[in-house]
N, C-alpha and C positions, 0 to 999 in steps of 0.2 A: 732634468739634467741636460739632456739633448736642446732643451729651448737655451737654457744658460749657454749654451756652448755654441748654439747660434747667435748671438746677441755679444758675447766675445767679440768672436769672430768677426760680425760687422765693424766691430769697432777697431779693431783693427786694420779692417783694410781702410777704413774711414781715417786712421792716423797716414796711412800710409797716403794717400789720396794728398792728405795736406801735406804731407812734405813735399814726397815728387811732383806733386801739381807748382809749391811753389816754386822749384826749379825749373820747370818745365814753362810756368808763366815767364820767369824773371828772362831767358834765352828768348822766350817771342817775343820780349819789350825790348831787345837788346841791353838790358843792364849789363853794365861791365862789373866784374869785379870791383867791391869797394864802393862802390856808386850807390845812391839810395833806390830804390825802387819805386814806381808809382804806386797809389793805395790800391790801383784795383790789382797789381799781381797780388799780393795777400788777400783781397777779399775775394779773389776766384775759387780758390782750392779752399776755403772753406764752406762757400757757397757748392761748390760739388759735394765737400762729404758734406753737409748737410739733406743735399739733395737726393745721397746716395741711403741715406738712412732713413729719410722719410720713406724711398722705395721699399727697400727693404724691409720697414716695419708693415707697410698697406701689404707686400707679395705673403709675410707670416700671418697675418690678422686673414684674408681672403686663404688662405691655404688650410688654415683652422676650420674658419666656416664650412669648408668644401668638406673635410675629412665627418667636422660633425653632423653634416646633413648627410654624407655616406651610413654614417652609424647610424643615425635617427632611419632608414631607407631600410637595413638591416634588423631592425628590431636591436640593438646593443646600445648601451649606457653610456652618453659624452663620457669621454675620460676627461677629467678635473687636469688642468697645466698650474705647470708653478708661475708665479708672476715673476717680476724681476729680484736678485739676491736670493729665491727661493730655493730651496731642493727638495728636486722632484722625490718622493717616498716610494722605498723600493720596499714589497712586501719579503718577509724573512720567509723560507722555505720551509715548509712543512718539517717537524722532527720525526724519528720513527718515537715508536713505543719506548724502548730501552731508554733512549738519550733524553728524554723530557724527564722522565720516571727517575733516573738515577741523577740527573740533574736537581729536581727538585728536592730530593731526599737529601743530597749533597748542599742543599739551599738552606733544609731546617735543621742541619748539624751545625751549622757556621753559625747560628743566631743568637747573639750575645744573652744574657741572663735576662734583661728586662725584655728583651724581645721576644722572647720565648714566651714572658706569661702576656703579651699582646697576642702573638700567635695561639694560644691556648684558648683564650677565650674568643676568638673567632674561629675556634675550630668546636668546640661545644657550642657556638651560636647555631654554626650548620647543623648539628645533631641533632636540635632541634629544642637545645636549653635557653630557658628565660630567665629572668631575674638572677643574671649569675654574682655570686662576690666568690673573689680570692679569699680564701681562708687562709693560705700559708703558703710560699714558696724554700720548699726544704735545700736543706745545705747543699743539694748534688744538683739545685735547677730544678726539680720536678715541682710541676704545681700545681696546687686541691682547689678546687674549690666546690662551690653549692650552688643548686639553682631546681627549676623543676622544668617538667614537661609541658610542652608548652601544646596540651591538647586540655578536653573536658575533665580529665582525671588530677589532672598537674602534680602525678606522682612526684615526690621531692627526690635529688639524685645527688650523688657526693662523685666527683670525678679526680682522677687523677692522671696528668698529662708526664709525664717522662721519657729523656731523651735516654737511647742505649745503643751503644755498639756491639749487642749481642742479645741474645734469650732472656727472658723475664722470667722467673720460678713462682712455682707457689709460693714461697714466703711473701712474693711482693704482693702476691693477691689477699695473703692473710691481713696484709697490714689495711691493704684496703679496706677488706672487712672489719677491723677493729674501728677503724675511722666511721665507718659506716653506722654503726650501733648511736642509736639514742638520735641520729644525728640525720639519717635519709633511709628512703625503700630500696632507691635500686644505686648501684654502680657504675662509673664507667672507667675504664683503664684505657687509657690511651699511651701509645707508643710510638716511633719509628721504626723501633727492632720488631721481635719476633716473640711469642709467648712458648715457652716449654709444654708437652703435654703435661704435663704435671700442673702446671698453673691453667692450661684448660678444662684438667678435670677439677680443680680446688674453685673454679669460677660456678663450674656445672653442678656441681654437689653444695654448695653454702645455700644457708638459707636463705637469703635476699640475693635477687637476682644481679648476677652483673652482666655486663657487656666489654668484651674485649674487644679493640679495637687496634691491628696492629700495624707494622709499616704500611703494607700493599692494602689495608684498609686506608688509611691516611692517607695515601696517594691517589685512592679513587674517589672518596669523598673529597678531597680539593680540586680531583676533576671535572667529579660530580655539579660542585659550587661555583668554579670557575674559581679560584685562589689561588694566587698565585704562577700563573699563566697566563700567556698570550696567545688566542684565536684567530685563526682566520675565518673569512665570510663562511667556510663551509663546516665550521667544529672542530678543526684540527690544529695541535698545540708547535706553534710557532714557535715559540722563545720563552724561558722567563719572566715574571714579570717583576722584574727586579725592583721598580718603583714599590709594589706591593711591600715587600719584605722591608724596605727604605721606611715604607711608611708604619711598619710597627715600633721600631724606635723612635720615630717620633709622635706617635699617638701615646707611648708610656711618659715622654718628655713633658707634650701636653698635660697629662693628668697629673702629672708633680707640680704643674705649674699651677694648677689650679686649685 
């Protein structure tokens, strides 16, 4: 931004240079008023701003070089300049905890219906399931699907993703389990809200194992992944990454298309 601003700048004194040079020429020629001028009062003042920008650009080129053989001296990294019409990129400031965490959560409440089951099955990708299919996206948005572990065992697993603005009960775990019969070994429930004790003891007690995974799991595991955020050089969550979420709409667009 600073180089843009000097490179401006030049140019403007360089307009300036032409104009008052050519009144300043036209008063040494004696042109009167009205009168034409000779060619060389116009071609002085542009031969100065021209003269003046060549300077200008060799005083920024050698002023470069000096600052990067200072770095290089130092042990520190050229900093990259923008070239011309560029802008320079300003790193976004570290978030605390709170504001990325309640930000993101607030990112996968907002995600239209098809979005969601993209977001779904890149969140069971993290967890470490393969060969997944959607089996059914039910009437409230929550979406099942199948797939297995993707280790020596490739236990088969039936998952269930669900947006909520409050606590999960055992009933939704029972249904889980219904789903689960004839059909996979283990479970996974996934949420943004929060699971009741009651649905963590009906999880702990069924015969087939399940795994509940709930908001502030969901928020670690995309940490965990990197989804849905923006890092800096040191691991600390910057912003959004809003393109991410952009791009689950249209990765669902894609697969209709095809």
């Amino acid at each position: 931004m600073n180089n843009m601003r000097a490179v401006l700048l030049d140019v403007l004194v360089a307009l300036i240079i032409l104009i008052a040079g050519g009144a300043i020429f036209a008063r040494i020629a004696g042109v009167e008023e009205g009168e034409a001028a000779p060619g060389w009062v116009s071609i002085a003042p542009l031969v100065l701003a021209m003269l003046y920008l060549g300077w200008r650009t060799l005083r920024r080129g050698r002023q470069r070089r000096e600052q990067e053989a200072r770095q290089a001296e130092e042990g520190e990294e050229p900093r990259e300049r923008p070239g011309w019409g560029e802008v320079e990129r300003v790193e976004d400031p570290p978030m605390d905890d709170y504001q990325w965490r309640s930000r993101l959560e607030s990112s996968i409440r907002n995600l239209g219906r098809d979005a969601f089951e993209q977001f779904t099955l890149r969140i069971v990708d993290a967890l470490g399931i393969v060969d997944v299919k959607v089996v059914r996206v039910a009437f409230d948005g929550a979406v099942e699907c199948t797939g297995v572990h993707d280790d020596e065992e490739r236990a088969s697993v039936y998952a269930v993703c669900r947006r909520s603005f409050g606590s999960l009960g055992a009933n939704q775990v029972r249904d889980l389990q219904a789903l689960m019969e004839g059909n996979a070994a283990e479970g996974i429930f996934i949420t943004n809200g929060e699971f009741s004790s009651s649905a963590v003891d009906e999880a702990d007690e069924g015969d087939a194992p399940i795994d509940l995974v709930d908001g502030d799991d969901l928020i670690d595991l995309m940490h965990t992944n990197r989804l849905g955020l923006v890092f800096d050089e040191i691991g600390r969550v910057t912003a959004i990454d809003e393109s991410w979420f952009r791009d689950l709409e249209r990765d669902r667009l894609i697969r209709d298309g095809d």
